[in-house]
N, C-alpha and C positions, 0 to 999 in steps of 0.2 A: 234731537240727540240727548238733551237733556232727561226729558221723559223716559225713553230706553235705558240710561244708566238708573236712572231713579227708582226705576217697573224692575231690575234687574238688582238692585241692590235689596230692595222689599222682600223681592222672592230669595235670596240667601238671607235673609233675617226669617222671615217665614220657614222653610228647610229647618234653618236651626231650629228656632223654636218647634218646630215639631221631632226632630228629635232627641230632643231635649224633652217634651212632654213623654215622649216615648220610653225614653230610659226611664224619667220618673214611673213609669205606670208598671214597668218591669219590676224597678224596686219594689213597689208598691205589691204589684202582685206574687213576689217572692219572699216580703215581710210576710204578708198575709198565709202562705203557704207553708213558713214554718211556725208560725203560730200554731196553726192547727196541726200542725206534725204534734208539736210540742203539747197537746190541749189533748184530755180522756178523749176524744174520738178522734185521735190521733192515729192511732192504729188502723181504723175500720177506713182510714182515706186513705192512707200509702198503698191499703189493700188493694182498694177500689183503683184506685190510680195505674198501680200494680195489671191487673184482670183489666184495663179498659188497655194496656199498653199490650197484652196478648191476642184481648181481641182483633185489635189494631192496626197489629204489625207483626204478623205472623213471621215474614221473612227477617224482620230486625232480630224476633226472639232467636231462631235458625241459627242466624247471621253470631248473635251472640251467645247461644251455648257450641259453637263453633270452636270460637275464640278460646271461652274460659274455662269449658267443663275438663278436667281430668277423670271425670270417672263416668262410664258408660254400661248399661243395663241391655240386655239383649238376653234371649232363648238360646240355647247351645246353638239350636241352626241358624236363627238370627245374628249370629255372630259374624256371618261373612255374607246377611242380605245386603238388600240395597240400601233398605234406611242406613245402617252402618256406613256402608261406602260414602254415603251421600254425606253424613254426620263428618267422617274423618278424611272424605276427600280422597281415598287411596286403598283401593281394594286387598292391596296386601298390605296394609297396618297391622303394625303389632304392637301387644301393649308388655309396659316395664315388667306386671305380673297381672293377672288372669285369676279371678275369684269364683268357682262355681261351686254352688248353692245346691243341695238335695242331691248330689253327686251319684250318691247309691243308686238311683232311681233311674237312671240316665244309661240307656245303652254305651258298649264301648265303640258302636260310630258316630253315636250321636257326640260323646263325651269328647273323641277327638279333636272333632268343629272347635271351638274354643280353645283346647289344649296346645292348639298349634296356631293361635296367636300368642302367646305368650314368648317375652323374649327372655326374661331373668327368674321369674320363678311362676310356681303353678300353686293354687291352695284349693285343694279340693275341700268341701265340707257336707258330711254326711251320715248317716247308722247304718251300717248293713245291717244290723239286727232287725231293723224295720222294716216296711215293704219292700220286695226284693224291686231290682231293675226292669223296666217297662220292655218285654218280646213283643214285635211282630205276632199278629195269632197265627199267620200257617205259620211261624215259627216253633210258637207254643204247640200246634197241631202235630206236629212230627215231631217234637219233643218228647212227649205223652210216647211216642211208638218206636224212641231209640231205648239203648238199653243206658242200665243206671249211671255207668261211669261219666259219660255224655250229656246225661238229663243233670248232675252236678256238676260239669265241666261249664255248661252253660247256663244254672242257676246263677252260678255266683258271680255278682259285680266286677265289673274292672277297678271299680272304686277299693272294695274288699281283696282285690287282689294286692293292689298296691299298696294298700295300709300294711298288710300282712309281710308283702316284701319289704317295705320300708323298714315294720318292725326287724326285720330278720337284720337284713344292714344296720340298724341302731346298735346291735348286740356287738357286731363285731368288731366295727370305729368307732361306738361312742358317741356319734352326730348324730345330734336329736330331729327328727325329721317327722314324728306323730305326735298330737297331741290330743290325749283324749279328755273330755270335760268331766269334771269329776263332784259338780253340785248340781242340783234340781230344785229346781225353786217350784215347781208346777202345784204336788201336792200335797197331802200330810206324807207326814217322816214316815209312817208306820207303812202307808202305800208304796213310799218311792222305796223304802228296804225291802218290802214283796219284789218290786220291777227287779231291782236291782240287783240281789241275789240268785231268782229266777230266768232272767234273760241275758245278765251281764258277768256278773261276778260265776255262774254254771259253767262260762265259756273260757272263765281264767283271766276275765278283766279286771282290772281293779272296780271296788264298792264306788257307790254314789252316795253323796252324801246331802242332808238334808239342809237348805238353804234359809229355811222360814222356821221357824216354830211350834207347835201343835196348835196352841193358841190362835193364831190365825186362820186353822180352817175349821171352826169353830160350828156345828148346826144344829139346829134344833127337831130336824125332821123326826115327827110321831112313829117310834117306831122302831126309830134305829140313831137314836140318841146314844152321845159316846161314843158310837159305832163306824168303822171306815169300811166297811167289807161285809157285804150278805150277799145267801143265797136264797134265793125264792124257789122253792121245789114245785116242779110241775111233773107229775109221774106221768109214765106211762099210762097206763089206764085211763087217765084224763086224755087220754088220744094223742095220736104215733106223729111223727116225721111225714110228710105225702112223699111220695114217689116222683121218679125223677131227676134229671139230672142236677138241677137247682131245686134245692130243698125248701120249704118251710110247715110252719107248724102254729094251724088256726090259734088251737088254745092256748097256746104260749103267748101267740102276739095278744089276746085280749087279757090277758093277766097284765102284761106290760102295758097296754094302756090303763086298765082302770088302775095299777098301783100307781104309775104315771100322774092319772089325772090327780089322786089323791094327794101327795106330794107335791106337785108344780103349784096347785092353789094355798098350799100351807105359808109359803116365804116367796113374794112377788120379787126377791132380790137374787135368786137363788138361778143358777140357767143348768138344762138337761141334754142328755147327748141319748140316741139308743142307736145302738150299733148293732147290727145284725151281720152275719157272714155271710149268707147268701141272700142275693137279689131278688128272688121269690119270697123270700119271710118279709122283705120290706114293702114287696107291692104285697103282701096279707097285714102286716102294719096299719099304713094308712088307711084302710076302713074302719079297722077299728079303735083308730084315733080320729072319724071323721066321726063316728056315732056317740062320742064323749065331747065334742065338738074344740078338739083341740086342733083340729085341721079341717081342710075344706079343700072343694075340687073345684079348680079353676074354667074358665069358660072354653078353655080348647083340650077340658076334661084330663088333666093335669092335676098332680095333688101337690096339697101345699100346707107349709103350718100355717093355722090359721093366725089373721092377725092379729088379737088380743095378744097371741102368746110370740110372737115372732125377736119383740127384743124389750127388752128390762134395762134399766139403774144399776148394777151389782152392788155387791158392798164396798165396791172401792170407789164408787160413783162413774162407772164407764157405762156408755152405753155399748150395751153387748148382745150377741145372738141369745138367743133366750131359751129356745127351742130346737136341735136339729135330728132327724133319721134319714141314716142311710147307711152303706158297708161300710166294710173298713178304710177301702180305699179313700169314701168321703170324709175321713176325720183325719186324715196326714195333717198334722202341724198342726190340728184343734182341740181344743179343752174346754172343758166343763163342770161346774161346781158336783152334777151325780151325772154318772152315766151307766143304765140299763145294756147288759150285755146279753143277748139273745142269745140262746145257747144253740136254739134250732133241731138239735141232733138228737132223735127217740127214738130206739127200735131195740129190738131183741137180736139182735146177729150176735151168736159167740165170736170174741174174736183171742185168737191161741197163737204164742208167740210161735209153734211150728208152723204156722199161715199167715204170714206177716199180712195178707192180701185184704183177707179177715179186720185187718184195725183200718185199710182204709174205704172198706166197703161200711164200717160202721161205724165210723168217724169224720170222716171227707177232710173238710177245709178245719175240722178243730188240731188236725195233726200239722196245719206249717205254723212253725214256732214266730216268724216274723210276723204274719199278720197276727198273733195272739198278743205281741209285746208292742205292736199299735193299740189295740182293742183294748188292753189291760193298762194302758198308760195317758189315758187320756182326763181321767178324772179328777177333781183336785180331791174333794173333801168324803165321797164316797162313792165305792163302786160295788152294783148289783150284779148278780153274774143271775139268771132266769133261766131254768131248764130243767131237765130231768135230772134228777140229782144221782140215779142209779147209776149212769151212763159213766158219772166220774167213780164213784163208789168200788164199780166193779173191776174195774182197774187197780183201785186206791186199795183193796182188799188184798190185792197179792203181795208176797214179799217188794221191797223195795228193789231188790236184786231180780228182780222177774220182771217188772214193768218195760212195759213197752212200749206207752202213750200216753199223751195227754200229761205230762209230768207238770207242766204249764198250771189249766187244770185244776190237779190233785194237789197242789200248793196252796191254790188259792180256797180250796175247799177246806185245807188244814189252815190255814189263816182265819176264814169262817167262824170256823169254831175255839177260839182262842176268847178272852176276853172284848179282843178291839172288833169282832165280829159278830155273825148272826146267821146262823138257818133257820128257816122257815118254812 
């Protein structure tokens, strides 16, 4: 009996002492843990600690942006998937307000998906002046074969629609309900007063105004020193447009590369953009940036910038694309210190304002004004426009009161030649 109380009394002195050592090694391991919080690589552990709690515990992480997130990301149609339900637990949630992004671009069924969660307000954010809204193509297909009133009825955004009516209602209560941005930080002042007079203030918007300074977009490129705006002339006679329903134009694209290559090796700080209109001139591109070897064709025969040139340091020390080609629709929302503007479009068709048919058999895709004020807006410190220079000329030769196209264009050609420009 004795032994039993005594074997029994040990083992609760033992228990405690253990945890008793236990707690201390807690402490211990908890001083320790914010030392290092507290110590230069402090940061690279909470990371770590961080990234090993996701690997981890995927459901904990679930579990707790659950709990605390108030704001959630999703595609117009992603808005009422499953991730969502699964996130907010309840198929029909709705939120206080509903933020959508690129707005313009977005069909008006798509646009709705979203718009009808929202419980208190909606903030659409977007340019119609820029790429119009994404059609279905047989949509697009039977477009092309209704008559005009219909082909504008359905050009134009839902986004554009309601800005437009909004504005109408500001006028007559006074409640401010649009708000348009009215600085440009992108690129020199002398560029964003072309954009902005040309695509905005035309339409009866108010000016944009320049954000940065001259000074800051400061280049030294051989050539076009001082310079925000050239054209490189490529005539005619140095060979046409091909035929076809997507255009392009061999000798054009190899003028664009080798002034390309000549420039890109001048300032390793500097990053390029070449925008072409139609997706024929850009598969005629890549070859002739594979034979100056600024691109290269990948193993499942795929073209690609090559890597040397793929991303750079800029001058503000980011690491950035360095390099891109492709249409316009690939440069939405991108920029770049010079960007190469393929003109594409060569050929001899008269075109006479009693044949309106006439400017778009000899002009195409340079007549929609939106993808022109992508394509012209993307550069910060200089933009080349490459092409036949007749093409704009012979327009730009008629009264101003007789013009019929290309006004975009005929702008930029008179900018050209101004002192902050250059033809060539």
């Amino acid at each position: 009996m004795f032994f039993e109380v005594k074997f029994h009394y040990n083992l609760r002195a033992i228990g405690k002492l253990f945890l008793f050592g236990r707690c201390l090694l807690e402490q211990v391991r908890d001083a320790l843990t914010e030392q290092v919080r507290q110590s230069q690589s402090g940061v690279e552990a909470v990371v770590e600690e961080y990234l090993n709690d996701l690997r981890s515990d995927p459901n904990g992480v679930r579990q707790m942006l659950r709990n605390y997130t108030v704001v959630l990301a999703a595609t117009c149609q992603q808005a009422v998937g499953k991730e969502m339900e699964s996130t907010t637990g309840n198929v029909d949630s709705v939120f206080e307000t509903v933020i959508i992004d690129e707005a313009a671009r977005a069909n008006p069924l798509d646009l709705f998906i979203p718009m009808a969660k929202a419980e208190r307000r909606i903030i659409l954010v977007g340019d119609h002046r820029q790429l119009p809204h994404i059609l279905e193509e047989d949509v697009e297909r039977q477009l092309n074969s209704s008559n005009q009133t219909t082909q504008d009825a359905l050009k134009k955004s839902l986004f554009e629609r309601l800005f437009k009516q909004l504005q109408e209602w500001e006028k007559r209560d006074g409640i401010k309900r649009t708000v348009t941005l009215d600085t440009q930080y992108r690129m020199h002042p002398i560029l964003g007063d072309f954009v902005s007079r040309t695509f905005y203030e035309y339409h009866g918007e108010p000016p944009i105004k320049a954000g940065r300074p001259e000074k800051e977009f400061f280049h030294e490129l051989p050539g076009y020193q001082d310079k925000v705006a050239a054209w490189i002339n490529v005539p005619l006679n140095l060979g046409s447009e091909t035929k076809g329903q997507s255009k392009s134009r061999p000798i054009e694209a190899r003028r664009i590369a080798e002034e390309l290559k000549r420039l890109i090796e001048h300032d390793s700080r500097l990053t390029f953009g070449v925008i072409a209109f139609y997706r024929a001139q850009v598969t005629e591109l890549w070859p002739q940036l594979c034979k100056l070897e600024l691109a290269e064709v990948t193993d499942d025969g795929n073209y690609q910038v090559a890597s040397a040139w793929r991303e750079t340091t800029n001058h503000d020390g980011k690491l950035v694309e360095r390099l891109r080609i492709g249409t316009v629709d690939a440069f939405q929302g991108k920029e770049f210190d010079v960007v190469f503007l393929s003109v594409t479009r060569s050929n001899n068709i008269p075109a006479t304002p009693d044949r309106p048919e006439t400017y778009r058999q000899k002009y195409g895709f340079l007549l929609l004004e939106n993808r022109l004020c992508v394509a012209m807006s993307r550069q910060q410190r200089l933009l080349i426009a490459t092409g036949d220079l007749e093409m704009v000329r012979a327009e730009a030769d008629r009264p101003e009161s007789e013009r019929q196209a290309i006004r975009e264009l005929i702008a930029f050609y008179e900018l050209c030649k101004t002192p902050h420009g250059k033809v060539f």
